[in-house]
NUSENU-303491 format. One record per residue (C-alpha): residue number from 0; residue in three letters; chain; z, x, y. Coordinates in steps of 0.05 Angstrom, whole numbers, plus 5000, padded with zeros to 4 digits. Layout:
num;residuo;cadena;up;east;north
NUM;ALA;A;Z;X;Y
...
END
This chain:
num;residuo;cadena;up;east;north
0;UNK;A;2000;6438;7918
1;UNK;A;1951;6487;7882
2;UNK;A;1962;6464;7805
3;UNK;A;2040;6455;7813
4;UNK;A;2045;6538;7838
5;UNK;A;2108;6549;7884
6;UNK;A;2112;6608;7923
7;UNK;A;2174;6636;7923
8;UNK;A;2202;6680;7988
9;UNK;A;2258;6710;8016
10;UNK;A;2278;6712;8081
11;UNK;A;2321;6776;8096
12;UNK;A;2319;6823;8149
13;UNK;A;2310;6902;8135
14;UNK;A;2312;6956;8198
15;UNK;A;2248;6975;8221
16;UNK;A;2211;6932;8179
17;UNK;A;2172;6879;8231
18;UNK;A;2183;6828;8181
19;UNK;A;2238;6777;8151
20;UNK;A;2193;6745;8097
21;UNK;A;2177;6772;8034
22;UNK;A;2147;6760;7970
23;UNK;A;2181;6748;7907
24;UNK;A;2142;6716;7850
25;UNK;A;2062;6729;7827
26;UNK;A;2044;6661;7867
27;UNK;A;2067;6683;7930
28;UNK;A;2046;6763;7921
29;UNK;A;1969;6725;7903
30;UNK;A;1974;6685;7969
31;UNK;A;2004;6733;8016
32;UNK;A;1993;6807;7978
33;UNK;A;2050;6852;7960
34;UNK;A;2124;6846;7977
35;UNK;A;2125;6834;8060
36;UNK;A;2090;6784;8086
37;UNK;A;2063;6780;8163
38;UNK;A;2087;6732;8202
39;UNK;A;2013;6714;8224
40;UNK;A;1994;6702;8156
41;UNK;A;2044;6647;8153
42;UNK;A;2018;6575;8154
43;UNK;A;2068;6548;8207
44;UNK;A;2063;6535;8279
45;UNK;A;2048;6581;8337
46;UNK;A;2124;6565;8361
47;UNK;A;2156;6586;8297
48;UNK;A;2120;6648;8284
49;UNK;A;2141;6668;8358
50;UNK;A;2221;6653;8338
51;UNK;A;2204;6697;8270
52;UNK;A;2177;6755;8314
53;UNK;A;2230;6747;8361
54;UNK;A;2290;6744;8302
55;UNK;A;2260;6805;8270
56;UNK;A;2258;6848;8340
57;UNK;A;2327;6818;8369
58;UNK;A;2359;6842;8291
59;UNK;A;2328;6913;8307
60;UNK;A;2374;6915;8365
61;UNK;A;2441;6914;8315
62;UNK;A;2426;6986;8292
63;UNK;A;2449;7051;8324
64;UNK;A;2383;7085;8299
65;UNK;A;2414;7153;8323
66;UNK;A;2462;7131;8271
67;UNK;A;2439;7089;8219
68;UNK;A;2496;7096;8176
69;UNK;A;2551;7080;8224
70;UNK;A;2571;7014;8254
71;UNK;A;2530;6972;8273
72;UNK;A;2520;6958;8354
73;UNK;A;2533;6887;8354
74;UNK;A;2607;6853;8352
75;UNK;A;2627;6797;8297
76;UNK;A;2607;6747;8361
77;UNK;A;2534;6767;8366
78;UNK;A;2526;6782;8286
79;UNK;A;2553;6710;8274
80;UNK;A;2509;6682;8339
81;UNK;A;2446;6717;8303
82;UNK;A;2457;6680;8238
83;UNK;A;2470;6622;8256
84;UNK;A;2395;6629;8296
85;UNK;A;2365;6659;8241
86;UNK;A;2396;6601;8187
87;UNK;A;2358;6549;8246
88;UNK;A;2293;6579;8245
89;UNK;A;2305;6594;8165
90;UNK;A;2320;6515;8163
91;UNK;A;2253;6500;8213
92;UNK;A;2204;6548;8166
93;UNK;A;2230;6506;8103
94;UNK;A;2213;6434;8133
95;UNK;A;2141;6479;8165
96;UNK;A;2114;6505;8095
97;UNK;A;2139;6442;8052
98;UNK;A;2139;6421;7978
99;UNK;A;2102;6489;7954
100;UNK;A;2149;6543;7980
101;UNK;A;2223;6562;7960
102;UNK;A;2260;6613;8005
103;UNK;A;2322;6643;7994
104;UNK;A;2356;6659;8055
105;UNK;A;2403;6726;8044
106;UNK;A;2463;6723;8093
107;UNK;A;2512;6769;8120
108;UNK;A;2482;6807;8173
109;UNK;A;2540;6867;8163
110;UNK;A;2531;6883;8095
111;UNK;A;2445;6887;8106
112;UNK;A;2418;6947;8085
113;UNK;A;2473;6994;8084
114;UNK;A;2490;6928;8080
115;UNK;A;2490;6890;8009
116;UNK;A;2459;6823;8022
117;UNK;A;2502;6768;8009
118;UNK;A;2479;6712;7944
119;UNK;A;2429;6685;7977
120;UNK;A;2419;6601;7985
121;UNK;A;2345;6578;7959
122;UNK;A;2314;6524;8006
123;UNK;A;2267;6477;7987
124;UNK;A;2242;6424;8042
125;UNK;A;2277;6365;8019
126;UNK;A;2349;6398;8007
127;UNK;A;2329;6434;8090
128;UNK;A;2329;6366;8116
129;UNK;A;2388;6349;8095
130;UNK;A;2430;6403;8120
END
């Protein structure tokens, strides 16, 4: 760890974005630049970034984007299916990046955006594995 500096990150999802990870302390915003970060720029395996990508495309697919403000396309089955995916790979990037990162993972998929995220639950490696 670079002189005891933890980056701090959330992982939330936001419509239209391309991304699920973002910055939220100086550390991080020094290591990966302003508040989103790319999933490329993420030190983590090929496989992981690919279920990242694919979480942040298949959460796209919730939205009526001819009506952003209206209910959402998916039922309570797929919203809860999609979380419970996205708190897996959420769980796999924690045990990925280690000891220096903390990620707070923002839940409830209905209340995103229009949508007020949920408290969110901060991971750090050690508590991930034990989950």
């Amino acid at each position: 760890m670079e002189g005891n500096k933890v980056y701090q990150l959330k992982f939330m999802f936001d419509w239209g974005s391309g991304v699920c990870l973002w910055s939220s302390n100086t550390t991080s915003q020094e290591k990966f630049g302003d508040y989103p970060i790319d999933t490329d720029d993420l030190p983590v395996s090929q496989e992981l970034k690919e279920k990242i990508e694919y979480l942040i495309n298949k959460h796209d697919e919730a939205l009526n984007w001819n009506d952003p403000g209206g209910d959402l396309l998916w039922n309570d089955t797929q919203i809860q299916e999609f979380m419970n995916e996205a708190k897996k790979v959420y769980l796999a990037l924690c045990d990925e990046l280690g000891a220096e990162y903390e990620i707070e993972f923002y839940e409830d998929l209905k209340q995103c955006d229009k949508f007020q995220l949920a408290g969110p639950s901060v991971c750090s490696p050690a508590r991930a594995g034990s989950r």
